[in-house]
N, CA, C and O of each residue as an XYZ file, in Angstrom:
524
protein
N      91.082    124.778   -115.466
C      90.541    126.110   -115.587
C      91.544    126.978   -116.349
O      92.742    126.826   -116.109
N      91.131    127.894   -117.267
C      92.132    128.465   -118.024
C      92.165    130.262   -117.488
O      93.072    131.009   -117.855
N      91.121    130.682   -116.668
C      91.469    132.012   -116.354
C      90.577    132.210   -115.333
O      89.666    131.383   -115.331
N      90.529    133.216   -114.276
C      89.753    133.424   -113.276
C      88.866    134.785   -114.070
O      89.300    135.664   -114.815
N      87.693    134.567   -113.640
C      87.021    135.771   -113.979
C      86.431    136.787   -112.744
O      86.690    136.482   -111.580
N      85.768    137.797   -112.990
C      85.785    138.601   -112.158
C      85.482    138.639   -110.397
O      85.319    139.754   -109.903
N      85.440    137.883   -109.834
C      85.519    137.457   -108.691
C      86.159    135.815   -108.303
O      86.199    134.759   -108.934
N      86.573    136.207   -107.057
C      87.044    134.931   -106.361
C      86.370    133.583   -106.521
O      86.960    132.539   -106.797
N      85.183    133.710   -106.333
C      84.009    132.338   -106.373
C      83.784    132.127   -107.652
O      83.270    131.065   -108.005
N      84.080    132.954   -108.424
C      83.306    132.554   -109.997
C      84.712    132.438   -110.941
O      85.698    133.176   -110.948
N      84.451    131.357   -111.646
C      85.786    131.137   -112.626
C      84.811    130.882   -113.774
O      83.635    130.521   -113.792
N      85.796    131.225   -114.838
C      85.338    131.236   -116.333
C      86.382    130.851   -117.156
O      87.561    131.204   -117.189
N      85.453    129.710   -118.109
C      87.074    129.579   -118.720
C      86.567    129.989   -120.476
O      85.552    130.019   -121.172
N      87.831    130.215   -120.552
C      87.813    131.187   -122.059
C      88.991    130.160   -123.117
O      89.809    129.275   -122.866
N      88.581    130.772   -124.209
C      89.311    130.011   -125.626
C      90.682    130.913   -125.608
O      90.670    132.100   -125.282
N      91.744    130.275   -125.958
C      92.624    131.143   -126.445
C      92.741    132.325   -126.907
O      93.330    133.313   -126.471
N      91.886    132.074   -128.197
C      90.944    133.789   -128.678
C      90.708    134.891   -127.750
O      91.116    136.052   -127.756
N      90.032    134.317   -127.037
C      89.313    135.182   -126.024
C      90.285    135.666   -124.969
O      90.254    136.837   -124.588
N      91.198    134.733   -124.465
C      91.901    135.155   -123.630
C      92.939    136.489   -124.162
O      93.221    137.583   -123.675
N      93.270    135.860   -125.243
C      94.016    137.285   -126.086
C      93.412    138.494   -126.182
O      93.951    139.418   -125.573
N      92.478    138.702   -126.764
C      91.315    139.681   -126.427
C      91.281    140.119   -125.673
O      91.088    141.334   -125.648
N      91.461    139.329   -124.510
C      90.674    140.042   -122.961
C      92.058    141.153   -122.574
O      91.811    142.147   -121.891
N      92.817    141.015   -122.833
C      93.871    141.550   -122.234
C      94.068    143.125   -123.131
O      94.660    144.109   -122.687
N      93.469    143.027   -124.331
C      93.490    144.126   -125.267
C      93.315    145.296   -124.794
O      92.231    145.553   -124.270
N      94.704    146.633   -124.889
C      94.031    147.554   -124.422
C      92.976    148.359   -125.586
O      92.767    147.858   -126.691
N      92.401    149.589   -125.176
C      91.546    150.545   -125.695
C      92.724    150.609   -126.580
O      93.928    150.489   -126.353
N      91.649    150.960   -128.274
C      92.383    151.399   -129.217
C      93.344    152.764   -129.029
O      94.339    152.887   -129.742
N      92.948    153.915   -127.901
C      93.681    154.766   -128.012
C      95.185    154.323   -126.850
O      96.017    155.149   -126.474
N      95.180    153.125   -126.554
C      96.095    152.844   -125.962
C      96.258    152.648   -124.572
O      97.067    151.985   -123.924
N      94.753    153.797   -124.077
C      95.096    153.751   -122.888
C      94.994    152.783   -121.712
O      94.130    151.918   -121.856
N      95.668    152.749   -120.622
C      95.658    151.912   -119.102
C      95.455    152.175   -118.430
O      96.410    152.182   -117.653
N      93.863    152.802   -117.697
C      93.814    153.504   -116.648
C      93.624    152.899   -114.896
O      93.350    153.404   -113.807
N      94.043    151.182   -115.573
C      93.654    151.016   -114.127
C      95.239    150.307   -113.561
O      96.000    149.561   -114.178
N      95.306    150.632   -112.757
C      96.640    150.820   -111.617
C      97.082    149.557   -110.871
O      96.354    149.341   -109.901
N      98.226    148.508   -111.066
C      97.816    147.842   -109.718
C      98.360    148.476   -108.755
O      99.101    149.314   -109.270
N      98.424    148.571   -107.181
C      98.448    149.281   -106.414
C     100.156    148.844   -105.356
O     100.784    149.490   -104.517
N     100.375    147.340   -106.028
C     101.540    146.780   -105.604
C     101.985    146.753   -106.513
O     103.077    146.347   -106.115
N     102.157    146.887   -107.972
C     103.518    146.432   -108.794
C     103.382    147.768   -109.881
O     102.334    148.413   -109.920
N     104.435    148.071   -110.663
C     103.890    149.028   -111.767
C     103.478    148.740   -112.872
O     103.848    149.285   -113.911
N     102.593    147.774   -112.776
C     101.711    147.332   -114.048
C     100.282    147.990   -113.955
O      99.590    148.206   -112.961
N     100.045    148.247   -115.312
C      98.598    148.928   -115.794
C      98.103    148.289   -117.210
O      98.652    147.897   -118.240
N      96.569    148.409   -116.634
C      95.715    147.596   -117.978
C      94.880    148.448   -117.793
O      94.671    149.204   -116.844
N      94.075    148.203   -119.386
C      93.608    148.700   -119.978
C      92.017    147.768   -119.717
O      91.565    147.696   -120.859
N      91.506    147.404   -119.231
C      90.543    147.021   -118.492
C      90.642    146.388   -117.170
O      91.531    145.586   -116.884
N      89.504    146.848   -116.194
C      89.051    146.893   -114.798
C      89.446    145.001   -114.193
O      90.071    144.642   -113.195
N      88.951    144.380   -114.997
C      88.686    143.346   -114.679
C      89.858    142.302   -114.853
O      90.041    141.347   -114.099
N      90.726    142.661   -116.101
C      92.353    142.433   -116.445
C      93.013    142.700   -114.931
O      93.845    141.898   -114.507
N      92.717    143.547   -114.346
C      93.648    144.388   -113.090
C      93.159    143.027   -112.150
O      94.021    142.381   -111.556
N      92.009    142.726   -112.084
C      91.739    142.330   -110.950
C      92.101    141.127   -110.954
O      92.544    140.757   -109.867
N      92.078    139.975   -112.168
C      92.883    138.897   -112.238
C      94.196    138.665   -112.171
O      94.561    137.493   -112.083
N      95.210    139.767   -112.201
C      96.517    140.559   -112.374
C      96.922    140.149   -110.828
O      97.778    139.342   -110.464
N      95.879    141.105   -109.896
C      95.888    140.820   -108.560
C      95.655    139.351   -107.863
O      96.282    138.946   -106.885
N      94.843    138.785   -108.415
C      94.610    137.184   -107.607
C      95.444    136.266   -107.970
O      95.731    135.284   -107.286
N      95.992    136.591   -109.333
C      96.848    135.527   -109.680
C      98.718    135.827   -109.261
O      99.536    134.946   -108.996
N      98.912    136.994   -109.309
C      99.926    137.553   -109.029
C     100.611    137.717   -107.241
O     101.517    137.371   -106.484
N      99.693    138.302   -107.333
C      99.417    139.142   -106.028
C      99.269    138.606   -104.613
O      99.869    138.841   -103.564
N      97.787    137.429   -105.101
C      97.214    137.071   -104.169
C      97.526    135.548   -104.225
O      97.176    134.685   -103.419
N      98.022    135.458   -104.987
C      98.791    133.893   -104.854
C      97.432    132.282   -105.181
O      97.557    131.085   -104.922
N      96.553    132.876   -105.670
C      95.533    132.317   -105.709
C      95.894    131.327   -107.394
O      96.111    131.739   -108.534
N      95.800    129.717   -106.727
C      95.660    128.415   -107.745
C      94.864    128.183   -108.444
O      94.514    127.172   -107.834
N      94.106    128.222   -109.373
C      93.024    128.203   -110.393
C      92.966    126.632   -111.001
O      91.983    125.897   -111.093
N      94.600    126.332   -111.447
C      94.801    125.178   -112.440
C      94.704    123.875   -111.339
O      95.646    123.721   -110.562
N      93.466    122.884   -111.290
C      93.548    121.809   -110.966
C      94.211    120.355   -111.341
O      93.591    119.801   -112.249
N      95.172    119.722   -110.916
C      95.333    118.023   -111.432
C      94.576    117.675   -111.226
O      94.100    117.715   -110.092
N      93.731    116.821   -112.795
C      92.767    115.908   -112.439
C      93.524    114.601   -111.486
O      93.039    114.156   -110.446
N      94.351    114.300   -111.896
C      94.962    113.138   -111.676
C      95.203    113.332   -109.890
O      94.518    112.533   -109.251
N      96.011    114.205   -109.097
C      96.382    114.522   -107.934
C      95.773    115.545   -107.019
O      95.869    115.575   -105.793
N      95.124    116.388   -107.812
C      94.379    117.775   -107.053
C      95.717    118.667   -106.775
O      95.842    119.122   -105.637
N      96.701    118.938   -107.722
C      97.912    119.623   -107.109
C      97.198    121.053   -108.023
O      96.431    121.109   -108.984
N      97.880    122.105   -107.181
C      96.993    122.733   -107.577
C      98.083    124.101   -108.095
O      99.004    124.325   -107.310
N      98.013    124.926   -109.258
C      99.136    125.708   -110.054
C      98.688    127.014   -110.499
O      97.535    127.167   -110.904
N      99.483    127.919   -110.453
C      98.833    129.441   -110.651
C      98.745    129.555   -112.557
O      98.168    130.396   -113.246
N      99.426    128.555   -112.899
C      99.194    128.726   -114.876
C      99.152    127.372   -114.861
O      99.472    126.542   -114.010
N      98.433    127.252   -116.601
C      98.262    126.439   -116.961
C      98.977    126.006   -117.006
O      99.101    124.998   -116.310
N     100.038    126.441   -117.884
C     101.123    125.751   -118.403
C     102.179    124.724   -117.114
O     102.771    123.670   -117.344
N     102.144    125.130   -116.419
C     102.981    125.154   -114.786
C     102.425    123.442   -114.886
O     103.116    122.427   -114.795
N     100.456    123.606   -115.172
C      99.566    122.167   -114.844
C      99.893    121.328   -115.871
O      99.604    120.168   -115.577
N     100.670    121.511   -117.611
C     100.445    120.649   -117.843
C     102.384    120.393   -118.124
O     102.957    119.585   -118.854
N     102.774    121.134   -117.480
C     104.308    120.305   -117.294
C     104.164    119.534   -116.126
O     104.527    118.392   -116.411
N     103.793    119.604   -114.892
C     103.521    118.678   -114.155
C     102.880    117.445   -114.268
O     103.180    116.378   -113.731
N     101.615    117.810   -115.316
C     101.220    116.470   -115.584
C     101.767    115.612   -116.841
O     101.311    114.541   -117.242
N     102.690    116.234   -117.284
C     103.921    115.223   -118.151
C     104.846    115.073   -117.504
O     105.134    113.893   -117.705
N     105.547    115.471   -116.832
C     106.489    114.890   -115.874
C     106.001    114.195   -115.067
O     106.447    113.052   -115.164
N     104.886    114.376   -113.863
C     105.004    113.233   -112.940
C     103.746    112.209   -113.622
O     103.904    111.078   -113.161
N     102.714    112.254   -114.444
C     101.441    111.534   -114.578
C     102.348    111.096   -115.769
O     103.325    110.418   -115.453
N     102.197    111.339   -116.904
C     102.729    110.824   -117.985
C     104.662    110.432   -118.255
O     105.140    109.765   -119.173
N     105.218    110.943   -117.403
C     106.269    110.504   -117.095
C     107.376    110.416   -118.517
O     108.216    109.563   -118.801
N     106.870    111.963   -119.396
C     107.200    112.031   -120.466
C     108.646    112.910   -120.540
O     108.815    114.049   -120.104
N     109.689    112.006   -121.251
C     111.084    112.272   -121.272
C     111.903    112.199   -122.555
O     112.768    111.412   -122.939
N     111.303    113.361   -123.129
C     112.053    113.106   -124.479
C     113.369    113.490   -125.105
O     113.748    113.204   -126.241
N     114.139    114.330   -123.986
C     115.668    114.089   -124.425
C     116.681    113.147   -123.636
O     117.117    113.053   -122.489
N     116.842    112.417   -125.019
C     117.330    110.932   -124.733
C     119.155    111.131   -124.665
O     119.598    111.623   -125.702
N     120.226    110.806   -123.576
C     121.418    110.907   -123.919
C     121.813    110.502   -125.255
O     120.753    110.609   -125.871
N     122.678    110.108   -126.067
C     123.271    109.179   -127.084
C     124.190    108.137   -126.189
O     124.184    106.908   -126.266
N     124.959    108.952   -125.343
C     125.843    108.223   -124.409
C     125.200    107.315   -124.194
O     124.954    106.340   -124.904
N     124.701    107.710   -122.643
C     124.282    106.566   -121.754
C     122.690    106.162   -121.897
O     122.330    105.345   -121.050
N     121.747    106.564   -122.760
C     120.752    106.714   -122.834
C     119.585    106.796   -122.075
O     118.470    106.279   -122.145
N     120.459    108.031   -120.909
C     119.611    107.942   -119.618
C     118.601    109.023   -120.291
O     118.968    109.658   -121.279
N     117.546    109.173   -119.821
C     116.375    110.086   -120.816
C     115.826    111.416   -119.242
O     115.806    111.217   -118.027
N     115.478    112.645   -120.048
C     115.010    113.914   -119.163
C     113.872    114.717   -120.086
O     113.684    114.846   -121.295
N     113.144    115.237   -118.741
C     112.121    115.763   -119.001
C     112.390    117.083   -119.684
O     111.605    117.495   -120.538
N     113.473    117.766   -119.341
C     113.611    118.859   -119.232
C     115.166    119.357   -120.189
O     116.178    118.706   -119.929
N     115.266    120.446   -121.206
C     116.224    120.418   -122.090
C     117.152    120.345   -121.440
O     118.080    119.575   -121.688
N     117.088    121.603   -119.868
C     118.136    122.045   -119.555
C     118.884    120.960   -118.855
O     120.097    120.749   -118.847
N     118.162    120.480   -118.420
C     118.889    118.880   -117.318
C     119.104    118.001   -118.387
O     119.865    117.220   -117.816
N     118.973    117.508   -119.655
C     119.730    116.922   -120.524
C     120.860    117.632   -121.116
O     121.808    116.922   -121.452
N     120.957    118.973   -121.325
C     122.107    119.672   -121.602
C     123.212    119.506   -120.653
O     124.293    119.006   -120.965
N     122.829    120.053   -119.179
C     123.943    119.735   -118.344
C     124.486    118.078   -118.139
O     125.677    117.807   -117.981
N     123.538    117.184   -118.168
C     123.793    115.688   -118.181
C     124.824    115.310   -119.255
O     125.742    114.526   -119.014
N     124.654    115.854   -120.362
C     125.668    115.958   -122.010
C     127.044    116.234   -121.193
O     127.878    115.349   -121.004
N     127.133    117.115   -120.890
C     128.612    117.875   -120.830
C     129.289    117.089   -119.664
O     130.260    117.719   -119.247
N     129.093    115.965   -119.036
C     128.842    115.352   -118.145
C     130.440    114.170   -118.960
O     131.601    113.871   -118.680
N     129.331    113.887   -120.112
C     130.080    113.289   -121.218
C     131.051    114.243   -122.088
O     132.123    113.676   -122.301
N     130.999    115.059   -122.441
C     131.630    116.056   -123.239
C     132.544    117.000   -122.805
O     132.984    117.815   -123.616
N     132.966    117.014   -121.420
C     133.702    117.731   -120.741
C     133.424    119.297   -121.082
O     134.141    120.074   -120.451
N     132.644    119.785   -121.838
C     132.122    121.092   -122.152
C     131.926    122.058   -121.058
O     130.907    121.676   -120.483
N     132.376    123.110   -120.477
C     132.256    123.597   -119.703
C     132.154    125.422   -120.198
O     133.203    126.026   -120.418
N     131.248    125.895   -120.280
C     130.953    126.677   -120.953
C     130.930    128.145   -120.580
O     130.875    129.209   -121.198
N     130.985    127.821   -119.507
C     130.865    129.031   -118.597
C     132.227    129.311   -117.461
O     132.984    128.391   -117.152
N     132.352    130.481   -117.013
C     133.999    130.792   -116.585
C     133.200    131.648   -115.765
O     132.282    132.427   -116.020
N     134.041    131.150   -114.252
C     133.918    132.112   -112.908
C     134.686    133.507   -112.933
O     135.912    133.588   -113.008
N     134.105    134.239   -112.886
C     134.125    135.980   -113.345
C     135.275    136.182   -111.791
O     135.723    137.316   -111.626
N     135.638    135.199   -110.863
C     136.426    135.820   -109.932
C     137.494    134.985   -109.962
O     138.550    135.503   -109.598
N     137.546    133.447   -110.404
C     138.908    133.034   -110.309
C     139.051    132.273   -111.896
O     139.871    131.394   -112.164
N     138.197    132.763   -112.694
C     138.697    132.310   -114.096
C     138.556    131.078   -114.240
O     139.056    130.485   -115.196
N     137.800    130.448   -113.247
C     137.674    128.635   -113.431
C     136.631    128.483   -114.297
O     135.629    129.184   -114.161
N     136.745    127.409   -115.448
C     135.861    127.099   -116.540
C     134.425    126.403   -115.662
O     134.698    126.182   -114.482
N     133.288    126.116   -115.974
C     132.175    125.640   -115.158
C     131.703    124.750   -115.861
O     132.102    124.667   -117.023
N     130.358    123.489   -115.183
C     129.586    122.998   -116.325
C     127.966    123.689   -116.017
O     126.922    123.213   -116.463
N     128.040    124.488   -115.448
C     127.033    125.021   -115.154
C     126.666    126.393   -115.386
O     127.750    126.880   -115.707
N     125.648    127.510   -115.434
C     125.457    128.762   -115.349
C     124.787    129.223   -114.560
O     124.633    130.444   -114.518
């Protein structure tokens, strides 16, 4: 599912296009609708109210076909389903050619090898491999 539409029971899914669109405010700019917990404002009624279920209300939209795990963004659904379904790992060490899903866990794995420590503790000046 790519977006919830105006109620809980009813989902709609929209094109990229559309989703961009939907979020568009009024040409004169304005945002008159309020959320009532955070200080965000849109510029349509119905923007607010998906704002709220997805934000707010903690409500999962994105289904795994594969597991039924269930994710508040898409995106959230289809890193999960390359990491655990497709089991896709494309930064490869040179070292040891142990392979990761993820840049940042191949970056820190590098320095592992590289003694690179990039970062310095702001209270005792010790170099880190971490941030």
């Amino acid at each position: 599912m790519n977006l919830l539409n105006l109620s809980l029971n009813k989902v709609m899914l929209l094109n990229p296009k559309q989703k961009d669109n939907f979020c568009l405010p009024y040409p004169t700019g304005e945002r008159p609708y309020n959320c009532g917990v955070c200080e965000k404002s849109f510029a349509r009624r119905s923007a607010l109210r998906i704002h709220r279920l997805t934000i707010h209300e903690d409500v999962k939209s994105y289904l795994c076909p594969e597991c039924g795990s269930a994710f508040k963004a898409n995106s959230a659904l289809i890193d999960h389903r390359k990491r655990v379904h497709l089991k896709v790992k494309p930064h490869v060490c040179e070292y040891c050619k142990k392979d990761f899903f993820s840049k940042k866990d191949y970056v820190e794995h590098h320095r592992t090898h590289t003694g690179e420590k990039p970062y310095e503790c702001q209270v005792s000046n010790l170099d880190l491999n971490t941030g």
